[in-house]
Structures are given as structure tokens and as C-alpha cells.
NUVEX-7381 format. One record per residue (C-alpha): x, z, y. Coordinates in steps of 0.05 Angstrom, whole numbers, plus 5000, padded with zeros to 4 digits. Last residue first. Example, Ala and Ser with C-alpha at 12.3 -4.5 7.8 and 13.67 -1.06 7.14 Angstrom:
BEGIN
PT, 5273, 5143, 4979
PT, 5246, 5156, 4910
% end
This chain:
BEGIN
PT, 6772, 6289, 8082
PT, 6843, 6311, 8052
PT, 6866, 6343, 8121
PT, 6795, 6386, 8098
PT, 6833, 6415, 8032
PT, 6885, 6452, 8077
PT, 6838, 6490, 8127
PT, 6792, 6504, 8073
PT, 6851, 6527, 8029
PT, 6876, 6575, 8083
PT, 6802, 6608, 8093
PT, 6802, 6613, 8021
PT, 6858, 6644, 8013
PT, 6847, 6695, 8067
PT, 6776, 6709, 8034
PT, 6825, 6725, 7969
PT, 6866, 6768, 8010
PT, 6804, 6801, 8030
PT, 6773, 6812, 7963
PT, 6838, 6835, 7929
PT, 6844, 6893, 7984
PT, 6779, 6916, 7982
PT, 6787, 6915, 7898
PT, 6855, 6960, 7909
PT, 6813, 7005, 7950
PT, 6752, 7008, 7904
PT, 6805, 7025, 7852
PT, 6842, 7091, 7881
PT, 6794, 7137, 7858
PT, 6823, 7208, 7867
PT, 6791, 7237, 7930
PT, 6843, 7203, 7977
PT, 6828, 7145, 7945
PT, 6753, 7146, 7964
PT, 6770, 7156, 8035
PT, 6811, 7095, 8032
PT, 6754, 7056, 8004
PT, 6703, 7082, 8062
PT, 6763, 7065, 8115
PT, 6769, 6993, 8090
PT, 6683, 6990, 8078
PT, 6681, 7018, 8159
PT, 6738, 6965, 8180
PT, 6705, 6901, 8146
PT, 6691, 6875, 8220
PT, 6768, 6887, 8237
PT, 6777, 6841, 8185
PT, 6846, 6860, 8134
PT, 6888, 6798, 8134
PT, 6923, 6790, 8072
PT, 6992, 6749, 8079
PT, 7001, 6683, 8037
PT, 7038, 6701, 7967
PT, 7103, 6681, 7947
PT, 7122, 6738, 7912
PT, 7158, 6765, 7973
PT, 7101, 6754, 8007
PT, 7056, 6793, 7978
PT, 7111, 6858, 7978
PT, 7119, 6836, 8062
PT, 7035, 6834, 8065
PT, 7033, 6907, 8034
PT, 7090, 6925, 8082
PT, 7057, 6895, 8143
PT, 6992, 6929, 8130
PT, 7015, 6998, 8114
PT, 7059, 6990, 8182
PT, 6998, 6973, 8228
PT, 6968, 7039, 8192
PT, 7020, 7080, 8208
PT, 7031, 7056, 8278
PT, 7038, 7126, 8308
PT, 7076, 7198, 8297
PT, 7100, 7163, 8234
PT, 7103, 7186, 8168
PT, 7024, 7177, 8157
PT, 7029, 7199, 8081
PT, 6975, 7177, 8057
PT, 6974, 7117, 8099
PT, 7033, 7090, 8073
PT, 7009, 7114, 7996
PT, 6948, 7062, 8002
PT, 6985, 7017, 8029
PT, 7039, 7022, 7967
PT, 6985, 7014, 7921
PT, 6951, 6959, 7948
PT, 7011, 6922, 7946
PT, 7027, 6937, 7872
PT, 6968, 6917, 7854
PT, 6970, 6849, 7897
PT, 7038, 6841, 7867
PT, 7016, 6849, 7792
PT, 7058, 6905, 7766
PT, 7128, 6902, 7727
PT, 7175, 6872, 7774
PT, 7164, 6902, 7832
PT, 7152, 6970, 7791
PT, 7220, 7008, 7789
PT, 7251, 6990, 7870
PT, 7173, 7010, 7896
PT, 7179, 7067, 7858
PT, 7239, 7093, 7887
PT, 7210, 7064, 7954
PT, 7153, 7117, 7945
PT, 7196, 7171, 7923
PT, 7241, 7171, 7979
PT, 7176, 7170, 8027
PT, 7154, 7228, 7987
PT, 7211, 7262, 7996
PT, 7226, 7250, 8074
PT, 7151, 7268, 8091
PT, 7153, 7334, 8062
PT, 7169, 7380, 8112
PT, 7126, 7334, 8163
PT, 7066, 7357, 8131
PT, 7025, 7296, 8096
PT, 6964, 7278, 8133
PT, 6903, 7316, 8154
PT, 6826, 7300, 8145
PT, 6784, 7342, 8189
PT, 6714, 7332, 8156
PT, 6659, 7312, 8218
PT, 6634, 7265, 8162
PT, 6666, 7208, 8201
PT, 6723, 7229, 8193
PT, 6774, 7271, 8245
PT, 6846, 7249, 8227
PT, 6915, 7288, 8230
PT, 6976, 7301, 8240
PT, 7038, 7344, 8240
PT, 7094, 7346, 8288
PT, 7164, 7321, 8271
PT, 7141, 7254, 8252
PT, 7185, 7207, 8215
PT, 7238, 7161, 8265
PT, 7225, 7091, 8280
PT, 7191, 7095, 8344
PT, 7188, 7169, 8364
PT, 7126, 7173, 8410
PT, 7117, 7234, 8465
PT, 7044, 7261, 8449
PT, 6979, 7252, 8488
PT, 6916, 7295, 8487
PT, 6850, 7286, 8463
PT, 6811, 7352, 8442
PT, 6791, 7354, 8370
PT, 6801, 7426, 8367
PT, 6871, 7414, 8322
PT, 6897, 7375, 8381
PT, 6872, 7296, 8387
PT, 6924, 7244, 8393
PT, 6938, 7184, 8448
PT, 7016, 7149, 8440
PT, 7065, 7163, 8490
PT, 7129, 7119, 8502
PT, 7114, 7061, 8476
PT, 7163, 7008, 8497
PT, 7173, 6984, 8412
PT, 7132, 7015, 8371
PT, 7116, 6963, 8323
PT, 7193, 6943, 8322
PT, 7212, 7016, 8313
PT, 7155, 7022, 8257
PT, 7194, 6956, 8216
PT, 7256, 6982, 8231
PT, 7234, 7053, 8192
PT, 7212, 7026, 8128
PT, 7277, 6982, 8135
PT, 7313, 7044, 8131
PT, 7267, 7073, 8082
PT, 7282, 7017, 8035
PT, 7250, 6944, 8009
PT, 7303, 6903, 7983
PT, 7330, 6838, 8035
PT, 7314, 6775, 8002
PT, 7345, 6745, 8066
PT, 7300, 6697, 8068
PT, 7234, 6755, 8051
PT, 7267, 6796, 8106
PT, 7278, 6738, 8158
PT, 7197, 6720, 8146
PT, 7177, 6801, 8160
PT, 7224, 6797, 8220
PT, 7172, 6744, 8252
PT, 7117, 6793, 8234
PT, 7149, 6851, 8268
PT, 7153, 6807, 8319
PT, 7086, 6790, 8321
PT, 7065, 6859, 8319
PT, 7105, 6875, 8382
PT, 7073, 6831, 8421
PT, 7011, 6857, 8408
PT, 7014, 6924, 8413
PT, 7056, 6911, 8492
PT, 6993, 6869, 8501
PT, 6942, 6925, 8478
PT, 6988, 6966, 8524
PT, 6974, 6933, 8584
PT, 6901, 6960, 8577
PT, 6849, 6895, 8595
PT, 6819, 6881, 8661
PT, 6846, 6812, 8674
PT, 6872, 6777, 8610
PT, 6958, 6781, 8597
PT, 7000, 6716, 8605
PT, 7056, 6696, 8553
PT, 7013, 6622, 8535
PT, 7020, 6623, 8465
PT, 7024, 6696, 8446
PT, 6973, 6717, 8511
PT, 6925, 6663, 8505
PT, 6913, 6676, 8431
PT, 6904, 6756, 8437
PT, 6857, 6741, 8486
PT, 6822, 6693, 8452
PT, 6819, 6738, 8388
PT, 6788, 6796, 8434
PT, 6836, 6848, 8464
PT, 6801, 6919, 8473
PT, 6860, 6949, 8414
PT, 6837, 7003, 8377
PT, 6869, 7008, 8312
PT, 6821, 6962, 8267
PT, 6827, 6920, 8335
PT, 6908, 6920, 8324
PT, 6907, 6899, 8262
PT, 6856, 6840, 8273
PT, 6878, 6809, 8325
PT, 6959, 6811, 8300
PT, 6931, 6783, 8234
PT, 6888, 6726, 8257
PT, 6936, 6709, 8305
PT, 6997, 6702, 8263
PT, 6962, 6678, 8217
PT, 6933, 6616, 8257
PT, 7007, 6600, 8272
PT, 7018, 6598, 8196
PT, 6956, 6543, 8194
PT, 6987, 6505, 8254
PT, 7059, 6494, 8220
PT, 7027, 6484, 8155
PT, 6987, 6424, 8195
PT, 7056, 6403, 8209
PT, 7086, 6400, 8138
PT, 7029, 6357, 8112
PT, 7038, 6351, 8033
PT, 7079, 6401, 8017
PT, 7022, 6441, 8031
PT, 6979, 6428, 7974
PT, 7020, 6444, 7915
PT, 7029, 6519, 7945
PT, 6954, 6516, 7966
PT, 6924, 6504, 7894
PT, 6973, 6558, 7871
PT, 6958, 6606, 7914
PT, 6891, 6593, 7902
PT, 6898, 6600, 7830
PT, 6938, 6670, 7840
PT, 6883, 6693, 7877
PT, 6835, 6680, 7824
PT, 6875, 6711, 7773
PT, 6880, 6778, 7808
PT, 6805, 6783, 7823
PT, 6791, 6780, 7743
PT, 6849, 6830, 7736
PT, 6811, 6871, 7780
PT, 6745, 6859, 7741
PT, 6785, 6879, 7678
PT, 6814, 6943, 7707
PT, 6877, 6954, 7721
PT, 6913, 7018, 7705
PT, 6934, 7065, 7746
PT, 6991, 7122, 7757
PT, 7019, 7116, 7830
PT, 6982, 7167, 7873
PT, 6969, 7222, 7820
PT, 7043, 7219, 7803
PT, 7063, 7260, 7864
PT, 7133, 7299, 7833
PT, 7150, 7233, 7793
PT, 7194, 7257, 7740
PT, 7266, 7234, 7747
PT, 7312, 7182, 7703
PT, 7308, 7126, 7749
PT, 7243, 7133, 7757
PT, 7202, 7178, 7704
PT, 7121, 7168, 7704
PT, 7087, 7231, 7677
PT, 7025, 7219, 7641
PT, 6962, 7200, 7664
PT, 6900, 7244, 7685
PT, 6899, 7232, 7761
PT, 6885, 7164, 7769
PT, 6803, 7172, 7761
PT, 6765, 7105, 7745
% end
């Protein structure tokens, strides 16, 4: 289904200028998807009351899982065991790029602060939009970009501030894709938490999720980390709803980038399916873990 034929959505009294990225609909097989992962959650909310240790272990297991994962999708040479050794035991693997550590530390932070920010029931906002990258960020001081020949090259990093340079992605295709200009970054990031504030209480939260990842990586605001940061805020609007975090496989990257691809050519469903079907497999993966302690 195209998303580009709706009416204009007002928010707080203004037109939408970039509509074509927020109107949708869900369709009945997404709806379908929806339901099931609200009955897991529910199974596993009633569930693990019941052992407040093995809880413990299974949010530990997250933290993993997700940091692994994220960071392979964006490069990272650390395997799950190494990225396992280094948060529990603080020591780095022979051989392997300091700054796949550095990566890695910092996303379990940023996870960490994710937890205070759902407490604290703290609203979502540029500002935090912007902690969230610093913390991802954090000690680097050069990140690795291509020049408009496809030459690699490395650029001074910004952590938490928008890009002041543009950028850009070569597909797969051989297609030069390129991001939001700079100029317009700080409006379409004000629109995005503007709708953010008008639907969070109106659209399913995996929906709404997918949405707003979809539109992070649109954009690319950030001179690095953009797509670390589309996965942490989707997981933070999950969470707020009570939802366990989505964990996008680093072995589903090529269908993730194929579905983002097709959003940015005016289907934004596949995407929004991609995402239902992995936090559903993250579901199940916690279920398994809490239905065996019944064994």
C-alpha cells in the first residue's frame, strides 16, 4: 500500500509539511502481527512475576543480544562472545578495533538511560533525541565516511549535535542514496517529535515505533550513529508501553535494509511488517526462556 495519497494531518493546529512519511493505515495482516505481540506480552508480563532472578538473567541477555546485534548491522568485528566478555568481564578480545569496545559500551549505556527515561516517564523531545546520540557517541572523535566519489575518508564527529555536512549512502544497486540536507534537519526533526507528542496515544505502539525508525533514518540527523539511535528510540516508544525491546538480527540485515529501501520509495508497510516479525521472534525467544523455568 502507497502512503502518499492521504490527506493532510494537522498537529497542534499546523499542516504536516512531510505528510508522506507519517500518513498510514494498518493493514489487516499487520493488525494480525500486532495482536500476537500483545499476547506474548501478556503471557510474559504474568509470567515473570513469578521468578524475579531469572528476569534478572533474561534482561541481561538483552542487553547483549541488542548491543551485538546493533552494532554488527553497523560494522562492528565483535562476535556475541566478545561482546559478552567485554560488558561482564570489562576486558577487550586480542586483535579486535578498540572502537567496537568504545561502540559497545556506549550502547549499553544508552540502554541503561533508556530504563531511567521510561521511570522517569520523561516525554520524548529533540533534546533527549540528542542525549541519546551523545551517549552513543561518546569518545569518538572521527567517524569513517565516503566523499561524493565514493572515496573513504574520515570526518570530525559531533556527538549530540545535527550534522552540519551532508550525507549520504551508496546502495547496493550502485544508486547514491542521500539523506536529508542539513538545512532542513532541525524542522523535520521538530516535526517528528510533534508527531510523536499527537499519536502516542492514538496508534498501536509497534506502529508507531516503526514509524518513527523509519523517519530517524530518513533523516540521518547525525554525522554518525543514526541507525543505533532509530533502534533505541523505536525500543524506548515499545517500552514505554510496556513492551520488551525489539532486537533487529544482524543476520536479517539485507531484508532490514531491502524494507527500508522500499519506504523510501513510498511503501512503508514491508518495513513496519520487518519490524513486527522481529519483535515478535524477540518475544518468543523471551517466552521460551520463561516457560522452560516451568519444566
Amino acid at each position: 500500500m502507497c502512503y502518499n495519497n492521504f490527506k493532510k494531518l494537522k498537529v497542534n493546529g499546523k499542516v504536516l509539511q512531510n505528510i508522506n512519511y507519517y500518513t498510514q493505515f494498518p493493514t489487516t495482516d499487520l493488525e494480525t502481527l500486532f495482536q500476537k505481540a500483545d499476547d506474548l506480552k501478556e503471557k510474559i508480563d504474568k509470567q515473570k512475576k513469578q521468578d524475579s532472578n531469572l528476569w534478572a538473567t533474561i534482561l541481561q541477555k538483552l542487553k547483549v543480544d541488542w548491543t551485538y546485534n546493533s552494532n554488527s548491522i553497523e560494522g562492528s568485528t565483535l562476535s556475541r562472545g566478545d561482546t559478552h566478555f567485554f560488558l561482564t568481564e570489562g576486558l577487550t578480545v586480542e586483535g579486535k578495533p578498540f572502537k567496537d569496545f568504545l561502540d559497545a559500551k556506549n550502547h549499553i549505556e544508552a540502554i541503561d538511560y533508556l530504563y531511567e527515561i521510561v521511570s522517569s516517564q520523561r516525554s520524548i523531545s529533540e533534546g533527549l533525541i540528542k542525549e541519546l546520540n551523545a551517549l552513543i557517541l561518546s569518545g569518538i572523535t572521527y567517524t569513517n565516511a565516503q566523499d561524493f566519489e565514493g572515496n573513504p575518508m574520515r570526518k570530525k564527529a559531533t556527538a549530540g549535535e545535527y550534522k552540519k555536512q551532508p550525507n549520504h549512502v551508496l546502495l547496493p544497486s550502485g544508486e547514491i542514496h542521500r539523506y536529508v540536507e542539513p538545512i532542513h534537519v532541525p524542522s523535520q526533526m521538530q516535526e517528528l517529535v510533534e508527531w510523536i507528542g499527537h499519536s502516542k496515544e492514538t496508534l498501536h505502539p509497534i506502529f508507531m515505533a516503526a514509524i518513527v525508525h523509519y523517519n530517524l533514518v530518513r533523516i540521518h540527523a547525525f554525522d554518525d550513529g543514526n541507525g543505533r539511535g532509530a533502534r533505541i528510540l523505536m525500543n524506548l516508544i515499545l517500552m514505554n508501553k510496556g513492551f520488551f525491546p525489539a532486537v533487529v538480527k544482524t543476520e536479517k540485515k539485507r531484508k532490514y535494509l531491502a524494507s527500508l529501501q522500499q519506504a523510501d520509495k513510498g511503501d512503508i508497510i514491508p518495513f513496519i511488517d520487518f519490524i513486527s516479525l522481529e519483535l515478535i521472534d524477540t518475544l518468543e525467544d523471551v517466552w521460551n526462556d520463561l516457560s522452560s523455568n516451568l519444566e
